[in-house]
N, C-alpha and C positions, 0 to 999 in steps of 0.2 A: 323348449326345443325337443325335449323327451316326453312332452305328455303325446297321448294318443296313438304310440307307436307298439307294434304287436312284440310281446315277449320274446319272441322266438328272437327279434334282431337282436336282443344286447347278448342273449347266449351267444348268436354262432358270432356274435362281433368280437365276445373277449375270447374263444377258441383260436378265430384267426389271430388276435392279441398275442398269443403266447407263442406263434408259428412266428410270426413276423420280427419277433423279440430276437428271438435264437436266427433268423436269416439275417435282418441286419446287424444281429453283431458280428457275426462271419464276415459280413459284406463290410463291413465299417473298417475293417486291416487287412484285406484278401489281398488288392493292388501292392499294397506296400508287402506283405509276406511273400506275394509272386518274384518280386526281385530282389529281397532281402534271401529268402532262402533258396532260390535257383540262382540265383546272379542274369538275370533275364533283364530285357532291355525294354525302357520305356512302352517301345512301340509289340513286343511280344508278350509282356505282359499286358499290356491292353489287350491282344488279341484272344489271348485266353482269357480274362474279363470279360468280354464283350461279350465272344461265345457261351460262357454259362448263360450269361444273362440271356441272351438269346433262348437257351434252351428251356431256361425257367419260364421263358413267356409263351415259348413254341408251345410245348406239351400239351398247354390246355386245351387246345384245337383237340387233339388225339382223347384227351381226357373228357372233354368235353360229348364226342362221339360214342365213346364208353359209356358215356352217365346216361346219354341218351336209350342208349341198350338195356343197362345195369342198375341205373338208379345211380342219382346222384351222391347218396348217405354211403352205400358201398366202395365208390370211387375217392371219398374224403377219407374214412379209416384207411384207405389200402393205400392212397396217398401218405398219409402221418406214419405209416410203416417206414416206408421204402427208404421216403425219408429220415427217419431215424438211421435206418442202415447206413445211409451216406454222410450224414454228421459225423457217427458212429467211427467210422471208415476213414474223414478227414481229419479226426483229434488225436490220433496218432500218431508222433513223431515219429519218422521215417530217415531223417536225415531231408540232404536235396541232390543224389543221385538220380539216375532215371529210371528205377524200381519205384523210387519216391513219387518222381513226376508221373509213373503210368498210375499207382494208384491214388494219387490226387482228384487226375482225369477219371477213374474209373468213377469216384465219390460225387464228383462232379455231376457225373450224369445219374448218379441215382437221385440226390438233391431233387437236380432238374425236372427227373422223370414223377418223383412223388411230390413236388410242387405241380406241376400239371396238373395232376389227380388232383390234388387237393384244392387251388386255389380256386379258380374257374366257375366248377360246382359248388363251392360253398358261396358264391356269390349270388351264382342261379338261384341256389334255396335264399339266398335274401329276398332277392328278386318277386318269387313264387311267395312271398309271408304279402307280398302287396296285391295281389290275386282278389283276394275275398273284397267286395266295394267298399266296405267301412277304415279301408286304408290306402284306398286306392289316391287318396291324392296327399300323401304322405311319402311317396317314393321317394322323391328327391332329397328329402329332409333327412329320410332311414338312407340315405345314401352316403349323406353326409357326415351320420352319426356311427355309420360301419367305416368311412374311410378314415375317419378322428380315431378311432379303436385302433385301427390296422398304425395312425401314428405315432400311437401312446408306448404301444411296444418299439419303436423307431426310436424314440426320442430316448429312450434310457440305454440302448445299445451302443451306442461308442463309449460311454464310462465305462460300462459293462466290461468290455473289448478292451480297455488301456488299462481297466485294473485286475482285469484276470489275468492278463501279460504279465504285467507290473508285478505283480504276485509270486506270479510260478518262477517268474527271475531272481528277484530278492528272497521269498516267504523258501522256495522252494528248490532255488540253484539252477534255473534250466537256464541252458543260455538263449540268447534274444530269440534265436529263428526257431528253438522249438517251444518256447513260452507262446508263439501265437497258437500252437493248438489248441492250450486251455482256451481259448478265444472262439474257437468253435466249439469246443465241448459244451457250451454252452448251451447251441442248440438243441443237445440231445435231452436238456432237462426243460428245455422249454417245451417240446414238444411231447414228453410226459404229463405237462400241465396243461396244454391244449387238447389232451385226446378225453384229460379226466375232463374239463368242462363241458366237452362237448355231449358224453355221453350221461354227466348228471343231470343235465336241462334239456336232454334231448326230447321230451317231450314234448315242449314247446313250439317244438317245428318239425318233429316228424313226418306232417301229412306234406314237406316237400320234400322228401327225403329220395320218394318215389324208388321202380324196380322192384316194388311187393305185388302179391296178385290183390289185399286190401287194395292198396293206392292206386292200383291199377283202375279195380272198377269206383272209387271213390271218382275216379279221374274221368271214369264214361259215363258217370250219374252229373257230373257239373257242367255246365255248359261252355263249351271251347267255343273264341274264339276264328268262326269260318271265312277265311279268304281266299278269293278267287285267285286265279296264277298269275295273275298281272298287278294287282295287288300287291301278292307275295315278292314278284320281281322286283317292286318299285322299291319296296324295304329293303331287301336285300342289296339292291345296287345303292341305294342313300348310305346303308350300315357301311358298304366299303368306299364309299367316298369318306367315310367320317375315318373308316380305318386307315386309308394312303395321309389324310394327314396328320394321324397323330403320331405315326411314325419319326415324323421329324422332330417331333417333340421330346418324345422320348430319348431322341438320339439327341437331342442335348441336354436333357433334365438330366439325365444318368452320365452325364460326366460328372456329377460331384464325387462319384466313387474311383473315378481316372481322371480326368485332366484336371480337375478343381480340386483334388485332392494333392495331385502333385506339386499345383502351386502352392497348396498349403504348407505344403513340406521343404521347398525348394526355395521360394518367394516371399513367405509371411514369415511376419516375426513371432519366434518363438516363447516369446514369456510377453505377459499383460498384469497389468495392475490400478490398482481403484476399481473404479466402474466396470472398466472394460474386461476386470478379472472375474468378476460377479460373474459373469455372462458366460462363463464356462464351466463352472457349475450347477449341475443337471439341477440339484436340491431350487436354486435359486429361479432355475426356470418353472418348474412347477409350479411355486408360491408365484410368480406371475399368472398361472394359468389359474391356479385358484383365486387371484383375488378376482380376472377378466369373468370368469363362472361367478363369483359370485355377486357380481355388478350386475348381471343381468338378472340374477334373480332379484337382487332387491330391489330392481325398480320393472319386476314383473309379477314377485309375490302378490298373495293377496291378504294376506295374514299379517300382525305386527312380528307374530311371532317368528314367521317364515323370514320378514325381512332383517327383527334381531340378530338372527342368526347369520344370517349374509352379511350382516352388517363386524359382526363378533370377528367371521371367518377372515373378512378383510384384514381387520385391523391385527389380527394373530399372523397373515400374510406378511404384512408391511412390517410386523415387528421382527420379524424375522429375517426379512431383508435389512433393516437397519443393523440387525445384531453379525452377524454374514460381511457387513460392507469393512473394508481392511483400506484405510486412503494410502498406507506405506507398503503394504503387502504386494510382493509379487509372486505369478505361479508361470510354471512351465505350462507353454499348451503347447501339444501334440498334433501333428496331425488332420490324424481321425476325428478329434471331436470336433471338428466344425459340420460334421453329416450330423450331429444333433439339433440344429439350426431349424432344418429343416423340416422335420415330426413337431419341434416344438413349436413353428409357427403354425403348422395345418393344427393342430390340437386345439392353441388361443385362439386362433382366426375363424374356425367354422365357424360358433354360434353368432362371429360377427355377421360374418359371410351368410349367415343363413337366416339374421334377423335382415340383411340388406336387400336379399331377393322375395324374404317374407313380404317386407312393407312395399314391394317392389310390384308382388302378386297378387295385393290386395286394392290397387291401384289399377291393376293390369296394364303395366309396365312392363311385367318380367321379361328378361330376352329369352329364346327360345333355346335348347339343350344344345345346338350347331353353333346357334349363335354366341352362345358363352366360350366353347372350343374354339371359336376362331379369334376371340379376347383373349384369351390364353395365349395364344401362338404369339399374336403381339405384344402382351406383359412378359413373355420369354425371350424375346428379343431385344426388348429393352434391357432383359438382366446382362445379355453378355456385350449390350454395347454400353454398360457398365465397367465389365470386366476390360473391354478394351480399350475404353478410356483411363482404366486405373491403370494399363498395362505399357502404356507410351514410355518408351524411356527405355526399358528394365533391358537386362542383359540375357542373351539365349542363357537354358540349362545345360548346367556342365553336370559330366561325370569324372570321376578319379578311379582306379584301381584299388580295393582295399588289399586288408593283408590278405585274404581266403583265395585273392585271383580275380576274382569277379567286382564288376563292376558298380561305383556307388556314386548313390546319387549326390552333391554338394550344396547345399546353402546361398546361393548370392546375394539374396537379397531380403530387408525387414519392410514388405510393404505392411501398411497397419491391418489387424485382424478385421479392423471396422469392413474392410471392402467387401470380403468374403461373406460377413454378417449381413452387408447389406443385401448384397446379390442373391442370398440364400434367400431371405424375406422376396422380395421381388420373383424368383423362381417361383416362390410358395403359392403367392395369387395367382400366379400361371394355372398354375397344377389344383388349386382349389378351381378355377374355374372349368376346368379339361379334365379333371379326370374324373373327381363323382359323377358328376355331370354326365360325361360319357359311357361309362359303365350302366346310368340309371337308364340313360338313349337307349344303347342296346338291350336291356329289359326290359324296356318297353316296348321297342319297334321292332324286336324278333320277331318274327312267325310263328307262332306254338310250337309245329313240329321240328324247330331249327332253332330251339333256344338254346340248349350245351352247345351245337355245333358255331350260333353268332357270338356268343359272350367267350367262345375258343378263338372265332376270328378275330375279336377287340384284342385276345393276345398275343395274337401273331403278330397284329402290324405293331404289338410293343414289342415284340421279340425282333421285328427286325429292324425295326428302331433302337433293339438295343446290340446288334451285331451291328449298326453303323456306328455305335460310342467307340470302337476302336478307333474311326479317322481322329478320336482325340489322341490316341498313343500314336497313331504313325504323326501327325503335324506337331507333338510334341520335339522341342529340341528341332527342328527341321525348318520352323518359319518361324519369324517374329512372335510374340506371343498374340500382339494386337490381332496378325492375323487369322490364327488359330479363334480367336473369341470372335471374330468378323464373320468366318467360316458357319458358325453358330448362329450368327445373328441373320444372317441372308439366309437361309435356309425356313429357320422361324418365318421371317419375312414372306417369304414367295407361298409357306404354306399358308399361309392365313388369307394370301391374297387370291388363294385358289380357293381356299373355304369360303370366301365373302364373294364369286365367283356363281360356286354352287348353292347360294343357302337358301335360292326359289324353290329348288329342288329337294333340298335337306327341308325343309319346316314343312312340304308339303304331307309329310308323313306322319309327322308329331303328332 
């Protein structure tokens, strides 16, 4: 799955790596610190959720427009800046006055603002490494292989996050609600480590860095793709059909950071053992990912020795999980770590996912880049009418008054962790199918002169796909939970049924 792919993608992939490390370990305790350390309510804590998130996905539009101008390599450093600032800015305990809460918000929006910069364009320069013909039919694959990057750094941040807390409380005395700052300071060392990557192997992709007067006429000397205005229309109107529905998707993928997060906290039971404890340690999920890597090499090597090796690594995997497995042991789980779920299936599942559409392609079978978005919307809808079948029965969320005055959330109920594990996986195929996939669409079906500004539009309609994940904080505690996960599920629903609606029109571009 990695031969044949140009340099420059595994650089700017482990750059993004180290960005996304330090964001979702922030993102992995933010809900729960919003109303631990303001005493804030389900549904206002969601609102301020919602809104970063939003603003992380708006910006790239703005940032996007910039790179256009600027170049997009300019727009990435000055992004990893700003952003630094705002880590920088959110890792100080403040108390949870409203001096605290405005500069929370202020941190918020730099976050937001140097993620725009940043993200967007480093994807375009993915984008742009599959330009040259000898990689041209590689996109998808390099798409696949940058979005497993982006979830390598995912998967190891909610430990990250519950043991830097864990730490600064016991190792270091701070009490609960200022220990989650270590929890973002975190980001500011990640993104130390993504600025050094970037600019050691920056050679590798320079020449899409663009905004030099080099690049410039390197850029007048190759020949650009010329399309007439109706042409251009036609992609442009397909690219935001594809953006109105992946909005909705969004808007429920990203409750696992609000609404599936509070179930975890409020609904799931708190300690696991045997099997099912294995599975929340990170260590144990990697040796899964390594032995699935190297399954596929040994029965794609071509060498004995290539496949000794695959063969060695397995069995070093497996011992390790024997040695790891406790049938008496039980552990506290938290939380947050069930958002590890999620990175750690996109990580094992691409090269499934990507030998399925391989063998798929070489058949000419594969479904078209629309076409797998709208299977998406429907394997997402299957996850929450999951949730809302696990959810029949269960009791509304209470709150109590703690000692500080502010409100806490209570316990009711030990549904098994399995549900959540499940739903997470089922989520994952959603989102393997919708979102490489999508982001590849729009690198490919831009128009030359409206690439930063289409691959800003793919963020918009996740930004406001991610300002509707609040209807998960206000229907929290307000309606049955089934209905809350119903809310979810018809939404999915209607979107896919509008995609498979549109897809004479969508494939007509591809």
């Amino acid at each position: 799955m990695f031969e044949g792919q140009p340099k420059g993608l595994f650089a700017l992939a482990l750059a993004n790596t180290g960005e996304r490390f330090g964001y979702y370990t922030m993102l992995a305790v933010f809900a729960l610190f919003l109303r631990a350390n303001y005493g804030l309510s389900p549904a206002m804590a969601g609102t301020i959720y919602s809104a970063f998130l939003m603003l992380v996905y708006f910006f790239p539009l703005i940032g996007g427009m910039m790179a256009d101008k600027f170049g997009f390599g300019k727009m990435v450093t000055t992004g990893i800046i700003i952003m630094f600032a705002g880590y920088l800015l959110l890792s100080v305990p403040l108390g949870g006055d409203s001096v605290a809460l405005v500069v929370m918000l202020a941190a918020l929006l730099l976050i937001g603002f140097g993620t725009g910069l940043f993200k967007g364009n480093l994807q375009v320069m993915v984008g742009d490494l599959y330009n040259d013909a000898q990689y041209k039919d590689k996109r998808d694959a390099g798409f696949s292989i940058f979005y497993m990057a982006i979830n390598i750094g995912a998967l190891f941040a909610p430990t990250a996050a519950i043991k830097i807390k864990e730490y600064a409380e016991t190792s270091l005395g701070y009490s609960s609600n200022d220990a989650y700052h270590f929890s973002f300071a975190v980001a500011c060392a990640s993104l130390i480590l993504s600025i050094a990557i970037y600019y050691l192997f920056r050679s590798t992709f320079r020449h899409t860095e663009g905004g030099t007067k080099k690049d410039a006429k390197a850029a007048d000397a190759a020949p650009v793709e010329e399309l007439s205005k109706e042409e251009t229309k036609q992609r442009i109107v397909a690219l935001c059909l594809v953006f109105a529905v992946v909005i909705f998707f969004w808007m429920a993928f990203h409750q696992n950071g609000l609404s599936l997060t509070y179930f975890a906290d409020e609904f799931t039971a708190q300690s696991a053992e045997g099997l099912q404890a294995m599975c929340f340690n990170v260590w144990n999920l990697v040796a899964v990912i390594f032995i699935v890597y190297a399954l596929f090499s040994l029965f794609q090597s071509k060498t004995a020795k290539a496949k000794g090796i695959s063969a060695a690594v397995i069995v070093a995997a497996l011992a390790f999980l024997c040695l790891s497995y406790d049938a008496d042991g039980s552990i506290t789980v938290s939380a947050p770590i069930f958002q590890q779920f999620n990175p750690f299936y996109v990580v094992a599942l691409t090269p499934v996912s990507m030998a399925i559409f391989g063998s798929l392609a070489a058949k000419g079978k594969e479904p078209s880049a629309p076409r797998k978005i709208a299977y998406g919307m429907i394997v997402a809808a299957i996850a929450y009418a999951l949730m809302a079948f696990g959810s029949f029965g269960l009791p509304m969320p209470q709150t109590e008054i703690g000692a500080d005055g502010n409100p806490v959330a209570v316990h009711v109920a030990d549904v098994t962790p399995n549900l959540l594990i499940m739903v997470y996986l089922v989520l994952t195929f959603g989102e393997l199918l919708l979102s490489p996939m999508g982001i590849s669409f729009v690198s490919k079906v831009a128009p030359p002169k409206y690439k930063g500004m289409m691959m800003g539009g793919w963020f918009v309609a996740t930004a406001i796909g991610n300002q509707l994940v609040v209807v998960g904080g206000l229907l929290w505690g307000a309606v049955p939970l089934w209905v809350c996960w119903s809310v979810f599920l018809g939404v999915c629903l209607v979107a896919a049924v509008f995609m498979f609606a549109m897809m004479k029109r969508l494939e007509k571009v591809c």
